[in-house]
N, C-alpha and C positions, 0 to 999 in steps of 0.2 A: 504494500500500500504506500504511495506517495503521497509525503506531507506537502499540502496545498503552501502554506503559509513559507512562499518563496522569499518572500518581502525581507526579511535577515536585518536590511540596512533599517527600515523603518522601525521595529522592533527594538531594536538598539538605540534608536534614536527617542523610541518613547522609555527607554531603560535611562539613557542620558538623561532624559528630560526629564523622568523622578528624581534623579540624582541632584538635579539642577533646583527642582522644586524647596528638595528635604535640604541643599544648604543653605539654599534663600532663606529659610525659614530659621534655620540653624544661625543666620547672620554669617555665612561663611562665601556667598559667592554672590561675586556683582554681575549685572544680567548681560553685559556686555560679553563676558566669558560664555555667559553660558549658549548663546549663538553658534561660538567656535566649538564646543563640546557637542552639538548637537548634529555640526557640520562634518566633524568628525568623527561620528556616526557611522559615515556613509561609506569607511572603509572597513577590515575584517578589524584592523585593530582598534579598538577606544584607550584612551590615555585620560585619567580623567587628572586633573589638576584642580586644588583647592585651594581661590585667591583669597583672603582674607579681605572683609568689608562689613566694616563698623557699623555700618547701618542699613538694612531692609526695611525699604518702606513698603507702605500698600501698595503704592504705585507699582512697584516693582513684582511684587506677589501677581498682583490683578494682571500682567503682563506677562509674566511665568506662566498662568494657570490659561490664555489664551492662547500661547503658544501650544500647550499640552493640548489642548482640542483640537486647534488642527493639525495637529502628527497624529493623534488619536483618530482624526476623519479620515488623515492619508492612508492610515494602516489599516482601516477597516474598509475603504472603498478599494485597495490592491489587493485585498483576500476576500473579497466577499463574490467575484463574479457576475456582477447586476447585470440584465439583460435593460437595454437604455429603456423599456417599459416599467422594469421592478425599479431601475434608477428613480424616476421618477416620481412611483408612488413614496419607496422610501425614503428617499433624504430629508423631504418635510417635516415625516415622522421623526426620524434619528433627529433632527434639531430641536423640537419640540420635546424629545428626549433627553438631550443635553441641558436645555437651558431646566430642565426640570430639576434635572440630575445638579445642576450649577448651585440649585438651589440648597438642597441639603449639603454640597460640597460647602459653603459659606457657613455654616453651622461647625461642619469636621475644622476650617482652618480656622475658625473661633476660638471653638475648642482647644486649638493647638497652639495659640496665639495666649489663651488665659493658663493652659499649664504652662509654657514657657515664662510666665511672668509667674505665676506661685510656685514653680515646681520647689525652689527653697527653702519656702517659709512654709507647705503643706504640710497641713494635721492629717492624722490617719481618715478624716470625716470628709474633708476636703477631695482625699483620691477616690475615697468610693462614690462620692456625689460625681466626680470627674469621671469615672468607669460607667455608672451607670448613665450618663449621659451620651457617655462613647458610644455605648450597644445601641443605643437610642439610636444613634443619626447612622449606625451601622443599619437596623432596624429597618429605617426610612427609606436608605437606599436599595436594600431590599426588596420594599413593599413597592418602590417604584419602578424596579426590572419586571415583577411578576405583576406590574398592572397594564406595562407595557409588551410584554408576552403574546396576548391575544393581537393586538393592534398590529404588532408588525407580522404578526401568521396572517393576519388579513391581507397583505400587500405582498408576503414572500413565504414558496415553498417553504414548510417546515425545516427541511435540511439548513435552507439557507439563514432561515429565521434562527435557529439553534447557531449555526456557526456566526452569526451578529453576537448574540449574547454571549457566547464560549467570547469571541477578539473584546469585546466589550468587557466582560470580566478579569480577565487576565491581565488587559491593559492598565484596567483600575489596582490588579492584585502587585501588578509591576512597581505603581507610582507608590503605591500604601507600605509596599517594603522598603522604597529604597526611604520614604517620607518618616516611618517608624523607626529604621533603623539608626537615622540622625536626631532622636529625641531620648532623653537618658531615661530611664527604669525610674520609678516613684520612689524604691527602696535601696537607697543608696550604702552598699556593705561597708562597715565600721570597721 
């Protein structure tokens, strides 16, 4: 069986683009860099290089997380096969799906945004409010792939509808690793 998902460069380049995300957020990468990390994608090797930068603003975030949407549009319109019919019907969907999705994503970097500023000073009461709010907008996101399920089987064979949400999932599972793996543990060993 051949793996469909020839795309290699685009994939990498949404692996970069978490990368890119999680130091922004980390305060460790100016967005200028993260262009060339993404450009540099496009070969087998990536080098990822970590510039040091005192300050991430939202601007910058809100420009990060635009970028990630269209590498995410690139990589699911090179593996998904649309006949210019299913084109079509679906992109309107997918967009209307993203900005949905955009929505609880602004919740997650909230979130991510109020632990980086307590993650110091948290009481034990403070992380579990923080956890249970985490599953929360985990939760939402959720509730909004299996509400979008049916909608996109209405516009594309199930094969294809199934392989949107598998590139869709992954994508997301891609950006939330490399995004977690740059935020420290609540319980810091003594």
């Amino acid at each position: 069986m051949k793996c469909k998902i020839t795309e290699v460069a685009g994939l990498a380049g949404a692996f970069v683009a978490g990368m890119v995300v999680a130091a922004a957020l980390g305060g460790g990468m100016a967005p200028a860099r993260a262009k060339t990390l993404v450009a540099a994608a496009q070969g087998q090797q990536v080098t990822v290089e970590k510039v040091i930068s005192p300050t991430v603003t939202d601007e910058d975030i809100a420009l990060l997380r635009q970028d990630l949407r269209a590498m995410k549009m690139q990589v699911i319109g090179q593996n998904m096969s649309l006949s210019d019919k299913e084109a079509q019907k679906f992109w309107p969907i997918y967009n209307h799906y993203v900005k949905d999705l955009q929505e609880v994503n602004n919740q997650k970097y909230a979130l991510l945004k109020q632990y980086a500023e307590m993650w110091a000073t948290m009481t034990d009461e403070d992380a579990l409010i923080y956890v249970r709010h985490w599953l929360e907008v985990d939760g939402q996101a959720q509730a909004l792939r299996l509400k979008y399920v049916p909608v996109v089987s209405q516009v594309l064979p199930g094969r294809k509808a199934a392989t949107f949400f598998q590139l869709d999932r992954r994508l997301n599972m891609i950006i939330d690793l490399q995004l977690f793996s740059q935020i420290p543990l609540a319980h810091v060993k003594e």
